[in-house]
C-alpha positions in Angstrom: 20.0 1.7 -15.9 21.5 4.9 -15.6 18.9 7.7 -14.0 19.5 11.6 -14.0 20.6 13.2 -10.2 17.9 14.6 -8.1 19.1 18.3 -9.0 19.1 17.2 -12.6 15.0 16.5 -12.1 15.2 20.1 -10.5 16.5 21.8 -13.3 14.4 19.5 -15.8 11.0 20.8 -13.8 12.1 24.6 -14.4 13.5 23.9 -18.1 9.9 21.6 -19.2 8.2 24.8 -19.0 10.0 27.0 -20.9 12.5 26.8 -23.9 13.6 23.6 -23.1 10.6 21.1 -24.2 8.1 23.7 -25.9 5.5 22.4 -27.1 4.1 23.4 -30.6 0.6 24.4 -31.3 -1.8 21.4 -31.8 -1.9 20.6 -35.2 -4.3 17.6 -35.3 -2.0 15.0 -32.8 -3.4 12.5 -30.6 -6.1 13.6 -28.2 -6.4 14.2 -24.5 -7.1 10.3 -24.0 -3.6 9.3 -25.1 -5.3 7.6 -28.0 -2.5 7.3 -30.9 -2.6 9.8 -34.1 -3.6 8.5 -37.3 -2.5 9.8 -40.8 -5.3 10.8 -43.1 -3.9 7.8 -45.7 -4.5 5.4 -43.0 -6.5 2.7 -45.5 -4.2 2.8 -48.6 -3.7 -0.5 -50.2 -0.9 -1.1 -51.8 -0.3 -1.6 -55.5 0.8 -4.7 -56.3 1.8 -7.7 -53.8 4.3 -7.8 -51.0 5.4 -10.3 -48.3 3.8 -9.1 -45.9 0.2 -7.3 -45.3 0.0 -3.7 -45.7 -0.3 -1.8 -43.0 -3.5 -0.3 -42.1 -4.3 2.6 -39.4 -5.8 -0.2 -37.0 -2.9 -2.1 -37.6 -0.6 1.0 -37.1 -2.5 1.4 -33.9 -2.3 -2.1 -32.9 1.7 -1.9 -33.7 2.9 0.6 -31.6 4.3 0.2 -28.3 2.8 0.3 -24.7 3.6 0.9 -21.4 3.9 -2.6 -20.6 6.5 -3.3 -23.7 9.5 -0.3 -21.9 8.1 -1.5 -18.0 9.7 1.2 -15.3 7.5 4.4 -14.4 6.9 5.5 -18.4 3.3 6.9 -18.7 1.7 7.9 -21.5 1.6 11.1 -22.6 -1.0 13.3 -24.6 0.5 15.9 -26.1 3.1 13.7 -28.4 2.1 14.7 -32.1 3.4 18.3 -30.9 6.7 17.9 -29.1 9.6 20.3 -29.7 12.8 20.2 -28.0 14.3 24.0 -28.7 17.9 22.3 -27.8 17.8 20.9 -31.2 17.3 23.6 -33.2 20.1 25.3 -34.2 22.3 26.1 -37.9 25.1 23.9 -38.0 28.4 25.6 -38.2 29.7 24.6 -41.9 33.3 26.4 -41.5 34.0 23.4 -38.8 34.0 20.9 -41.5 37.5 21.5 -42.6 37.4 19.1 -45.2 34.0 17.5 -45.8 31.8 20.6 -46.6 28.8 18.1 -48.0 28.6 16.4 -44.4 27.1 19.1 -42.8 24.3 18.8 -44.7 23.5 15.8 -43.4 24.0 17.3 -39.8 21.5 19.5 -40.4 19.0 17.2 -41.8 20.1 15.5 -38.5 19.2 18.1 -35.9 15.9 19.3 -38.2 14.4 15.4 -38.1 15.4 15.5 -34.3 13.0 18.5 -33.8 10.6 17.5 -36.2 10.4 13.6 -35.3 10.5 13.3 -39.4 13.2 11.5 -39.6 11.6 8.8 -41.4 10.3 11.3 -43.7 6.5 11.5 -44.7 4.5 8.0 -44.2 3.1 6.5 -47.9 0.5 5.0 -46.5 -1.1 4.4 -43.1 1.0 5.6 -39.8 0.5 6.2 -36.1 2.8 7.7 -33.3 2.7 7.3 -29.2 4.3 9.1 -26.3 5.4 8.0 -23.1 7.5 10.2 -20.1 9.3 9.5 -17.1 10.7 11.8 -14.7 12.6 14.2 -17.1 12.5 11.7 -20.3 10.4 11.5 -23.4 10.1 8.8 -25.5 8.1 9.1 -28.8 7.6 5.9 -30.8 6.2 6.1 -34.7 5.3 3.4 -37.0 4.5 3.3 -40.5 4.4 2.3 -44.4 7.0 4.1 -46.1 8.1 1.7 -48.5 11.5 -0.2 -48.4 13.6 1.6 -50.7 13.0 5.0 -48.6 13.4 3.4 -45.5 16.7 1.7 -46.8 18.0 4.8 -47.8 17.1 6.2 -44.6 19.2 3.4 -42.7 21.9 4.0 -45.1 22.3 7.5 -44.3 21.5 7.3 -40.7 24.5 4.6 -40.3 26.7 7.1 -41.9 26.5 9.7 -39.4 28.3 8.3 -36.4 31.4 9.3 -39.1 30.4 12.3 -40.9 28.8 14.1 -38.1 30.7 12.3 -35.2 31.4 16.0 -33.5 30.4 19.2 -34.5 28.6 22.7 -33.7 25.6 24.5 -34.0 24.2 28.0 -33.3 20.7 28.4 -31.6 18.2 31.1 -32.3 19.8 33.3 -29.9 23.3 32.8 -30.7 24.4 30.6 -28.5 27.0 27.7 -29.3 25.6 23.8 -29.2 27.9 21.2 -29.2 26.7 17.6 -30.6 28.5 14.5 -30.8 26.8 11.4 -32.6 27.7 7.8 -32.0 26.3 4.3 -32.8 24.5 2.8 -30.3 23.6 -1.1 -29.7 20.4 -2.8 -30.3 18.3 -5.9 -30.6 18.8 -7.6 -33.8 15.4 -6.9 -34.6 13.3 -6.6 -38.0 14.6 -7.0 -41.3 16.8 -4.0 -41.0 18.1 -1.7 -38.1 20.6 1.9 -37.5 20.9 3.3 -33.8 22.6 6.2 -32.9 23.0 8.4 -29.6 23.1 12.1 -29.7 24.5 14.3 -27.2 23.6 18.1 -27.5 25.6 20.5 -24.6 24.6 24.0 -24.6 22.3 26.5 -22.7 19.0 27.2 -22.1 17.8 30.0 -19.7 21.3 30.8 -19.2 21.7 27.6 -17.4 24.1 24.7 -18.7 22.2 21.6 -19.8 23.0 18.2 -21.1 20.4 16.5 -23.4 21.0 13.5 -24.5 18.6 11.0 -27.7 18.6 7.4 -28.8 17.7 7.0 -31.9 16.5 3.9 -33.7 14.8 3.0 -36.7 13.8 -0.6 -37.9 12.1 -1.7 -41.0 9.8 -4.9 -41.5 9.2 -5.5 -45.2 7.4 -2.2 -46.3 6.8 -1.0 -42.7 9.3 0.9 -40.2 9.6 2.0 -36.8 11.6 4.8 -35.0 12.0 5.5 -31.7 13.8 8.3 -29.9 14.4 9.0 -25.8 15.4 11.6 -25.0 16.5 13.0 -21.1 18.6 15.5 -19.3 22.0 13.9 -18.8 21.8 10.7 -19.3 19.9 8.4 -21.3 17.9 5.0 -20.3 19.4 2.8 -22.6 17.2 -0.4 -21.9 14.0 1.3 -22.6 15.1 1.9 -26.0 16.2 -1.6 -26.0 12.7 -3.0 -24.7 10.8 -0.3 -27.3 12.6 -2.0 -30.5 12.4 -5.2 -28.9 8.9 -5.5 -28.2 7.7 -2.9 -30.8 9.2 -5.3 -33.5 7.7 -8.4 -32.3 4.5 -6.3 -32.5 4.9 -5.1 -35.9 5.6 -8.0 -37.2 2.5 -9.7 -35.6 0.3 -7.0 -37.5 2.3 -7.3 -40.7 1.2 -10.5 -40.4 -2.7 -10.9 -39.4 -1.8 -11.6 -35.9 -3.5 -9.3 -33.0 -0.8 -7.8 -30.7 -1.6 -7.8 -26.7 -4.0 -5.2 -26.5 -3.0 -1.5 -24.2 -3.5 -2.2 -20.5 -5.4 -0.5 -18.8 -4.8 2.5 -15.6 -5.8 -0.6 -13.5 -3.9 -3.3 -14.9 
């Protein structure tokens, strides 16, 4: 797997404390124990009868990835529910769709779920989210029950992108010019359904060049979904995104249906 350079890490240490990776004020995320955040609809049943178990806020705890399920130096983080990555936010340039005007729409709903970590929209019943880091990397995993149609349409629209949205610009708060290009990416055949994608995002910050790059996936197990998103400085590690859909679809599915997933290890496992 592909790591960033030693003066990549250099840059990254400066960059994680300014503009780079702010961090939003806390507005009720997980707490300093790493412990995953709950929506307040955690215990919604659901209305009428579906193939698998509804998912509940123990089960949307039990469901979401651990350390042990993406293995190399990831630890967890406790600060997840209120990550903002200022390289993302930026008003995409409409004039630069020639002939697609509509499409940038989407690339803005693109770059404002990227920032947000919304892009699964707003959970209908129970949901839970986890962070992990390594070296200059983040990786946030969510889980929830947002019903199949949304989560269908969400697919839908995010497998669209790698074409309508394939290269274009943005401009930051500050006026300065971000390039993004969006791709599909490759993962496990995992879950009932599946979209991946890879954004790149070249621009500045602190006057100083930078290359940040995001997988993005998104599954969906009957009612339930997952997303993930890793992002680092330059390049991206690939197989921890693989590992997180992997293993974080065995694990929903396993809740979905009544089974208890391996529990999280411990600081001295």
């Amino acid at each position: 797997m592909t790591r960033p350079s030693r003066p990549a890490r250099a840059v990254a240490a400066a960059l994680a404390a300014g503009a780079l990776l702010a961090t939003a004020a806390c507005s009720g995320g997980s707490d300093g124990s790493g412990a995953a955040a709950v929506s307040p609809a955690a215990e919604r049943s659901p209305a009428s009868p579906s193939p698998t178990a509804a998912l509940t806020g123990a089960g949307a705890q039990a469901a979401l990835i651990t350390p042990a399920d993406i293995e190399d130096n990831w630890q967890l983080a406790t600060d997840a529910a209120t990550w903002r990555n200022t390289m993302l936010v930026g008003k995409v340039d409409v004039a630069g769709f020639l002939t697609a005007k509509a499409d940038a729409a989407d690339c803005q709903r693109l770059l404002d779920g990227l920032y947000s970590d919304s892009l699964l929209g707003r959970a209908s019943g129970a949901s839970a989210l986890r962070g992990f880091t390594s070296d200059t990397a983040r990786m946030l995993y969510q889980v929830g029950d947002y019903g199949p149609d949304s989560l269908n349409s969400t697919l839908t629209w995010l497998k669209s992108l790698p074409e309508k949205c394939n290269q274009f610009t943005a401009t930051g708060k500050n006026g300065d010019k971000r390039t993004i290009q969006v791709v599909s990416a490759q993962i496990p055949d995992a879950g009932d359904a599946r979209a991946a994608l890879t954004v790149t995002v070249r621009g500045t910050s602190e006057g100083q060049p930078v290359t940040y790059v995001t997988d993005v996936a998104v599954l969906r197990i009957g009612a339930s979904g997952a997303a993930v998103t890793n992002g680092a400085l330059d390049a991206v590690d690939h197989d921890s995104t693989t590992l997180a859909v992997r293993n974080g679809a065995q694990r929903l599915k396993d809740v979905l249906a009544g089974k208890t997933p391996a529990p999280m290890p411990s600081q001295f496992d």
